[in-house]
C-alpha positions in Angstrom: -86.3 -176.1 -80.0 -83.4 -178.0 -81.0 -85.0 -180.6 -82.9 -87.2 -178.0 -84.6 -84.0 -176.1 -85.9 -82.1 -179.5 -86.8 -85.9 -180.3 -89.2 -84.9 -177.1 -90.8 -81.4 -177.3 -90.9 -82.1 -180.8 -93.1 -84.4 -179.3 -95.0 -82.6 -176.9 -96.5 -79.8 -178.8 -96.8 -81.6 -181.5 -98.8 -83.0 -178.3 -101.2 -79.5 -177.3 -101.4 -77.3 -177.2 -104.9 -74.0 -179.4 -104.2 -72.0 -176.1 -104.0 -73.8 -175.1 -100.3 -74.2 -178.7 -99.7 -70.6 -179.2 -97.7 -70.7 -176.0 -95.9 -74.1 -176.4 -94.2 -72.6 -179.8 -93.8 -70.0 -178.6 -91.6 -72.5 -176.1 -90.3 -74.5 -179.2 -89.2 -72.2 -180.8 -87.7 -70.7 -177.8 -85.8 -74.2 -177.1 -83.8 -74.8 -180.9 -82.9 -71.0 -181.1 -81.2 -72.0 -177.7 -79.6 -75.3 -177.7 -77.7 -75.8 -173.8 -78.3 -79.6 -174.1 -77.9 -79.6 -175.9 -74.5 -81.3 -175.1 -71.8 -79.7 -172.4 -68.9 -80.3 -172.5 -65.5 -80.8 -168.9 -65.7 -83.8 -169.3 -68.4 -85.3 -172.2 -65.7 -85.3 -169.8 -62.7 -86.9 -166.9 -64.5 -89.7 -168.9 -66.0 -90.2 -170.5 -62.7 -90.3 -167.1 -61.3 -93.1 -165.7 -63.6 -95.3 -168.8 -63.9 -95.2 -170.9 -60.7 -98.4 -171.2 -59.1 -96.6 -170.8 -55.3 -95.2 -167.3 -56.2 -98.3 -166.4 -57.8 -100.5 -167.5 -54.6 -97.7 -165.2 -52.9 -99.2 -162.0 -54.8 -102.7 -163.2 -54.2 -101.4 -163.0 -50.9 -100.1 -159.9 -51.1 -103.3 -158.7 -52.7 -105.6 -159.6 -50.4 -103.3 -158.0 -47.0 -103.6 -155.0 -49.2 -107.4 -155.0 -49.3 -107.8 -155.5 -45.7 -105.5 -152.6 -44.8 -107.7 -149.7 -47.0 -110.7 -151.7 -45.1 -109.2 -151.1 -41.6 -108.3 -147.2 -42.8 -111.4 -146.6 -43.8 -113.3 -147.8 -41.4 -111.9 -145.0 -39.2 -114.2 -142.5 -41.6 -117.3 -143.9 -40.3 -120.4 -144.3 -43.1 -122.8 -142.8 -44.8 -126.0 -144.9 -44.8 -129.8 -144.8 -47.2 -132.2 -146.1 -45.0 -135.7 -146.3 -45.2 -138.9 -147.5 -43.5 -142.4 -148.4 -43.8 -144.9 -149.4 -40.7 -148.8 -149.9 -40.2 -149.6 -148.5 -36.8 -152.8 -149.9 -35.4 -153.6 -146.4 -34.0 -152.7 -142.9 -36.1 -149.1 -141.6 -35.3 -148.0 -138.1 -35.9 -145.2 -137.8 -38.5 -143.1 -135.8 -36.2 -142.6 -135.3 -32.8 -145.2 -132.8 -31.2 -143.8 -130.1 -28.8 -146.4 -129.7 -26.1 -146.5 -126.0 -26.2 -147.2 -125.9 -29.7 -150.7 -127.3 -29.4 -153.5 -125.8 -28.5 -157.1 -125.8 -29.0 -157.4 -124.7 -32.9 -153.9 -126.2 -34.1 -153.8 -129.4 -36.1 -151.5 -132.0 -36.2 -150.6 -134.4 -38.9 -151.1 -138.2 -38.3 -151.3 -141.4 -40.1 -151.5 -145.2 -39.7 -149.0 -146.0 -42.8 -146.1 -144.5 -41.6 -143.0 -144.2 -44.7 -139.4 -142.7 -44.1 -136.4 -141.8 -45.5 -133.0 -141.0 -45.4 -129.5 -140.8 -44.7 -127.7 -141.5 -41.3 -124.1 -140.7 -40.8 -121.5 -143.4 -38.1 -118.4 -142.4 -37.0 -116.5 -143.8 -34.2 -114.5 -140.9 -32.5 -112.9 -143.1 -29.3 -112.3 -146.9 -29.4 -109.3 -146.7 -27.0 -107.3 -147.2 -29.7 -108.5 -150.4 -30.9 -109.0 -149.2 -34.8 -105.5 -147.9 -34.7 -104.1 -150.8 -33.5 -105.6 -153.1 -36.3 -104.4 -150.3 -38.7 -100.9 -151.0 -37.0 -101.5 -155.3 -37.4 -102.4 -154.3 -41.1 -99.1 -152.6 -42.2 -97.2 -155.8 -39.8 -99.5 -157.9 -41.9 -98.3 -156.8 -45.3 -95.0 -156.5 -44.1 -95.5 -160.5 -43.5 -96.8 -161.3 -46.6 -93.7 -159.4 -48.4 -91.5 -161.3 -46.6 -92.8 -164.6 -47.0 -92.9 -164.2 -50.7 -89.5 -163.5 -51.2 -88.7 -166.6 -48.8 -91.0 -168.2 -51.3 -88.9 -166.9 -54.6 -86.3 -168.4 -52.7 -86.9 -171.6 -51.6 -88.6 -172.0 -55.8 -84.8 -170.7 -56.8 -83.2 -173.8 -54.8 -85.5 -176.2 -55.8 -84.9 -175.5 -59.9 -80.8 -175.2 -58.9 -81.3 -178.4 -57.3 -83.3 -180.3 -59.5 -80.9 -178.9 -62.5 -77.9 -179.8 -60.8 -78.9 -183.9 -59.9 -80.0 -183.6 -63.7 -76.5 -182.3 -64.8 -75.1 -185.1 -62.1 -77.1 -187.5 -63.8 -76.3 -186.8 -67.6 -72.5 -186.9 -66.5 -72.5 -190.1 -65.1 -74.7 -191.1 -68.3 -71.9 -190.3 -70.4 -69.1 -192.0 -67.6 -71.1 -194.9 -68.0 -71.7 -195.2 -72.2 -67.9 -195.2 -72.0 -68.1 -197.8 -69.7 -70.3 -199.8 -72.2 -68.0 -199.1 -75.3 -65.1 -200.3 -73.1 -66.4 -203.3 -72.1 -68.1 -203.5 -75.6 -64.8 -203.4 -77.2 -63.6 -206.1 -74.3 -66.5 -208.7 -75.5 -65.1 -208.0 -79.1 -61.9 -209.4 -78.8 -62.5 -212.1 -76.2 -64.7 -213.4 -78.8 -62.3 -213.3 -81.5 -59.8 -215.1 -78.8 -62.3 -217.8 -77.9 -62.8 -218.2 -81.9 -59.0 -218.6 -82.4 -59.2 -221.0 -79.2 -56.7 -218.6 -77.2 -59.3 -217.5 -74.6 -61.9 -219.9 -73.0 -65.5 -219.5 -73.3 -66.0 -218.3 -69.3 -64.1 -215.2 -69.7 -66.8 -214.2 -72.8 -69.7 -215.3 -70.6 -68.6 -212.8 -67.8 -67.8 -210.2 -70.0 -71.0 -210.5 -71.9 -72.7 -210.4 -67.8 -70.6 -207.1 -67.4 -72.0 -205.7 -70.3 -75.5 -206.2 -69.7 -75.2 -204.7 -66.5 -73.6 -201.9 -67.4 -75.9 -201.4 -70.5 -78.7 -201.3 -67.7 -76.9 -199.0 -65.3 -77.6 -196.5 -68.5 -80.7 -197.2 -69.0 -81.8 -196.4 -65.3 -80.3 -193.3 -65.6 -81.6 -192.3 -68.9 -84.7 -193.0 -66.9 -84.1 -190.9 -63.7 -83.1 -187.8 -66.4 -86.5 -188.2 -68.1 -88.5 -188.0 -64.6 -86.0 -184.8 -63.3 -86.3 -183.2 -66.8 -90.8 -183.6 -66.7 -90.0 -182.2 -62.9 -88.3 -179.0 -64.2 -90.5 -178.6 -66.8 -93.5 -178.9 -64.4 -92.0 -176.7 -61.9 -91.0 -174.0 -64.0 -93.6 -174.1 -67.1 -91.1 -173.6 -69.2 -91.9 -176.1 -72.1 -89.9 -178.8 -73.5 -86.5 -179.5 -72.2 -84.0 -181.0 -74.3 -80.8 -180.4 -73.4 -79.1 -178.9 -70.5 -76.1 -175.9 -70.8 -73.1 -177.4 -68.5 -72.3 -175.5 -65.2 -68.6 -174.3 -64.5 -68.5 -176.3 -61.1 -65.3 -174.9 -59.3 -64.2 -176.9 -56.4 -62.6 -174.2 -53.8 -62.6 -173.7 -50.2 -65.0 -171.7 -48.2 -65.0 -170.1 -45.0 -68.7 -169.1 -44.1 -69.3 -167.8 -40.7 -72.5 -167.3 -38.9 -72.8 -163.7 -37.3 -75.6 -162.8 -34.7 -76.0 -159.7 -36.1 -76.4 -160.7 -39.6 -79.4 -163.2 -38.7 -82.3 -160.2 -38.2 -81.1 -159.2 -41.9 -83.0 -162.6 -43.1 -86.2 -162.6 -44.0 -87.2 -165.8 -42.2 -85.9 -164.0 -38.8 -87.7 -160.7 -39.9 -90.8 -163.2 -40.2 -90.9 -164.2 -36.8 -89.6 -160.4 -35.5 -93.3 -159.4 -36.9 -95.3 -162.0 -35.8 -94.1 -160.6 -32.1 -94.8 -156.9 -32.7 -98.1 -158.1 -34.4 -98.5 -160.1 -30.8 -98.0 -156.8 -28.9 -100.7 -155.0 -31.0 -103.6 -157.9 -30.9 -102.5 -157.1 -27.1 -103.2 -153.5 -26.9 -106.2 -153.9 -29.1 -107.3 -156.2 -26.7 -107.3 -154.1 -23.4 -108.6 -151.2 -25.6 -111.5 -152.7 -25.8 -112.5 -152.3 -22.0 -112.2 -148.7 -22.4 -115.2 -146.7 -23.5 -116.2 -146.8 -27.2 -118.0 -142.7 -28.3 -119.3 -142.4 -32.0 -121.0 -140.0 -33.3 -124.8 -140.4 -35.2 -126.2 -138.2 -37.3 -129.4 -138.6 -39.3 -131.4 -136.1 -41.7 -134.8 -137.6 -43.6 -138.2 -137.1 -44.3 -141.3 -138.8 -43.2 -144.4 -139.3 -45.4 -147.8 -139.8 -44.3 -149.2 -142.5 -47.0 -152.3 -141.7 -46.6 -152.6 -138.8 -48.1 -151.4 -139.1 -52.2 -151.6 -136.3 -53.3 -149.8 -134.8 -52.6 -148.0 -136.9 -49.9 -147.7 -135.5 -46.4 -144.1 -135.1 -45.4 -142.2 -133.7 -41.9 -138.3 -133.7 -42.0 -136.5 -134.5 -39.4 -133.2 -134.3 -38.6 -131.0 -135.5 -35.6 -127.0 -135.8 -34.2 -125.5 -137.4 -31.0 -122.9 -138.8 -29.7 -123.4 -142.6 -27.9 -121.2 -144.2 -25.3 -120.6 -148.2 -24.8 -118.5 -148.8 -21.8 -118.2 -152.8 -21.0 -118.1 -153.0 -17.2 -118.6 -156.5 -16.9 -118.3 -159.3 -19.4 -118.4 -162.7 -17.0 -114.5 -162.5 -18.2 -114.7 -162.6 -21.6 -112.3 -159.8 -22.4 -110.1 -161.1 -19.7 -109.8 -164.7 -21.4 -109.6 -162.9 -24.7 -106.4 -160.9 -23.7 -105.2 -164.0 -22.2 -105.2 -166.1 -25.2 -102.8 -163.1 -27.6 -100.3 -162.7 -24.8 -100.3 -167.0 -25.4 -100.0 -166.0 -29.0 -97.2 -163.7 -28.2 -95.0 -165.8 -26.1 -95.8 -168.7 -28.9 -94.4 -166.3 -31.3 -91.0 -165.3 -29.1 -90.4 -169.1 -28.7 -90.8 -169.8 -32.4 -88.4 -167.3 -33.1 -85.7 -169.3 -30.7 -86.7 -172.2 -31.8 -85.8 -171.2 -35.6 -82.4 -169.6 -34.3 -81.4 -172.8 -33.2 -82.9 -174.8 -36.3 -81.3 -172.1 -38.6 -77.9 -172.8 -36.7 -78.3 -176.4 -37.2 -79.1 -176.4 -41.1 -75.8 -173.6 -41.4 -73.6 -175.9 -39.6 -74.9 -179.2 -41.9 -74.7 -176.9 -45.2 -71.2 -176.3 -44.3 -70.7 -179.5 -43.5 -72.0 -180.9 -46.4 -70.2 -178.8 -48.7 -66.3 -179.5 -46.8 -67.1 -183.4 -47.5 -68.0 -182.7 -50.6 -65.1 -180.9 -51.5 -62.9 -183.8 -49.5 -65.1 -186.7 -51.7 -63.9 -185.0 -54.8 -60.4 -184.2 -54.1 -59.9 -188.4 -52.4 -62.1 -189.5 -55.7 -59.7 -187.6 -58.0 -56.8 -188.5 -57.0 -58.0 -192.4 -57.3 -59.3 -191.9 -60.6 -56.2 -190.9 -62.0 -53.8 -193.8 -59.9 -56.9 -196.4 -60.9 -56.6 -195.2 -64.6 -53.0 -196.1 -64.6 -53.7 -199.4 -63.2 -56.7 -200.4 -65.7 -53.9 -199.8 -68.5 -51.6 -201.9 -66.6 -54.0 -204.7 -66.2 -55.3 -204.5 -69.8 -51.7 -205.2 -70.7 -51.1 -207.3 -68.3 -54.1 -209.3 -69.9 -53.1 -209.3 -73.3 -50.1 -210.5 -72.6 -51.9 -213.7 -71.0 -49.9 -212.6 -67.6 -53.6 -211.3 -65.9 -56.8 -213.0 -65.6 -60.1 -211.4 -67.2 -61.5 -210.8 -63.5 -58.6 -208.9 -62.9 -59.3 -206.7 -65.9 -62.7 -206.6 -65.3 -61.9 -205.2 -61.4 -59.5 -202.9 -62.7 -61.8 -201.3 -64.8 -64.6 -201.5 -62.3 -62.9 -199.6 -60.0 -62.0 -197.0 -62.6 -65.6 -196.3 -63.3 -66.3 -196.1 -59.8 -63.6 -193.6 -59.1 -65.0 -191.9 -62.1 -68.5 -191.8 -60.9 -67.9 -191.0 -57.4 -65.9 -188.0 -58.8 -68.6 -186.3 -60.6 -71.2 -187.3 -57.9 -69.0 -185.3 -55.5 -68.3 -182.3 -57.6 -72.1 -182.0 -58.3 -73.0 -182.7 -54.6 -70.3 -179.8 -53.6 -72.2 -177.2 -56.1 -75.8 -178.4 -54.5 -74.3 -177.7 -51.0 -73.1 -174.5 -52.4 -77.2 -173.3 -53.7 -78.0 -175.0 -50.1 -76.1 -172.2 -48.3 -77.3 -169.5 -50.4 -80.9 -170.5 -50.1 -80.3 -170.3 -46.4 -78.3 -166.7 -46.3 -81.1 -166.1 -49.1 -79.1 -165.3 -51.9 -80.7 -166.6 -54.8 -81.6 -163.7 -56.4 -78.1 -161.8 -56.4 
């Protein structure tokens, strides 16, 4: 985007008379020194949002919970059924059943060896001992579930772009640290080599400059490198195209007093997450023992019966039927029993995953918090270096002017300056990391 308005911006400017050429000069120059079409966090985390394959595996998700919970509700409606039938009888068979007192002597009675039949049967289950309800009830626990796990996954997809933009921002800081780093030593290797010329400084001092130098000049190019693989990260992760330049963050170093309440901990998703998976435990329970209880459902069936014998026209008897059946499982060589066994397992699995996610959750808290106070400490000790170890470099470079310092001493000096330096924005970027850390925890990503 930025290179494609700059191809535009030259374009015109080459097209222009002389009059417009200054001003679009200026107005060149004014949108290279301010990156106006870089690239916002906010942007990042809304594309991610609408195009990452996780959250849209998390609607799927959603989706499919949905279907099986109008399957469960309907299935309490029973169905409605065609059926048909053909079969050869070795002997004739009547087409309907024959009341004995309707025969007699004189009467005659319909039969036939190709027996065809239709029609339409009606199943409804009117006592399961509550089984049907109880998977309604898992249904509604299960959506609930899926919900929840999709916002924890809009979460976790919000800390991952914050954190990834972040060691990016760390990384083209430090980029910048280190070019002026380069030009200082650059500007060093100048003027030993006009001393070693003039035979005032000996060739050593330009050999370990020149070393310096190199080093440095490599430092950059790794972390030109590392940008590069972070920037094709965030463009992967988020879809969001090509990335070219990053808008700065306000990073404010303050301090922060975060507690952890009891009572705010059920308010998570991740805790509301395992609350479900025990009330789903308790329901696969009671669905369990309902199914030792009798089962009634109700059959009804209406059709015809045709005699195929006879074309034409076709013999036909309707019949019609309804009844109610009963199933009651007595004795299962323990089935059921092992059955209800293994969900009250499931259930007491489920109570100790939600401890055991208390105390990890406490753990992580504590680090996050942790993390953020050194952080804060790192910066604050890194600053206040920077700024004596500035003082000193200026020292020692006049110091080595003057022919009173040596060049290793300059060299140190300035070494330690640019360490100071780097430290510092490591620090402050590490602090605002720690900072999306703990909001990804309390899950507040999205406020």
């Amino acid at each position: 985007m930025h290179k494609r308005l700059l191809d535009i911006l030259q374009n015109y400017l080459e097209s222009s008379p002389p009059s417009l050429a200054r001003p679009l000069l200026l107005l060149t120059t004014l949108f290279l020194a301010n990156p106006v079409w870089a690239t916002s966090l906010n942007e990042l985390v809304q594309s991610g949002l609408q195009h990452n394959s996780l959250i849209k595996k998390s609607d799927l998700q959603i989706e499919l919970t949905e279907a099986k919970r109008v399957e469960s509700r309907a299935k309490r409606f029973g169905e409605f059924d065609m059926v048909g039938s053909y079969t050869h009888y070795n002997s004739p068979r009547t087409l309907a059943p024959i009341v004995p007192s309707a025969l007699s002597p004189t009467s005659s009675v319909d039969t036939t060896q190709d027996l065809f039949s239709t029609g339409m049967q009606y199943s409804v289950p009117l006592f399961t001992g509550g089984a049907m309800e109880r998977q309604v009830d898992i249904d509604n626990i299960a959506m609930q579930m899926s919900q929840s796990k999709k916002r924890l996954s809009r979460e976790e997809l919000i800390y991952n772009i914050r954190s990834l933009y972040i060691s990016a921002l760390s990384i083209e800081e430090l980029i910048g640290s280190q070019e002026g780093y380069v030009e200082a030593l650059s500007e060093l290797q100048d003027k030993i080599t006009y001393g070693v010329e003039l035979g005032k400084r000996a060739k050593i001092e330009l050999l370990k400059a020149n070393n310096d130098l190199t080093q440095a000049m490599g430092s950059v190019a790794k972390s030109k490198s590392s940008l590069k693989m972070l920037t094709h990260t965030l463009q992967a992760l988020t879809h969001y195209g090509t990335i070219e330049n990053l808008e700065p963050l306000n990073v404010q170093i303050v301090s922060r007093h975060s507690s952890l309440e009891e009572s705010n901990l059920a308010k998570l998703e991740r805790f509301r997450v395992q609350e479900l998976e025990i009330q789903k435990g308790s329901k696969l329970v009671k669905k369990v023992e309902a199914s030792s209880k009798p089962q009634i459902a109700l059959n009804a069936y209406i059709g015809h019966n045709y005699d195929l014998d006879q074309f034409d026209p076709f013999e036909k008897e309707q019949l019609w039927q309804i009844g109610l059946n009963v199933k009651w499982d007595i004795f299962d060589f323990g089935k059921t029993s092992a059955k209800l066994q293994q969900v009250k397992i499931a259930k007491l699995q489920a109570i100790a995953q939600n401890e055991a996610t208390t105390e990890g959750f406490k753990k992580l808290f504590a680090k996050a918090i942790n993390e953020i106070e050194t952080a804060q400490t790192n910066y604050n000790t890194s600053e206040s270096q920077y700024q004596l170890l500035q003082e000193t470099e200026k020292i020692e470079k006049a110091r080595y002017d003057a022919g009173v310092a040596t060049l290793n001493d300059l060299l140190l000096a300035t070494s330690k300056t640019e360490l100071a330096k780097s430290q510092m924005i490591q620090s402050k970027y590490a602090y605002q990391n720690g900072v999306f850390y703990l909001d990804y925890l309390l899950e507040r990503g999205e406020r």
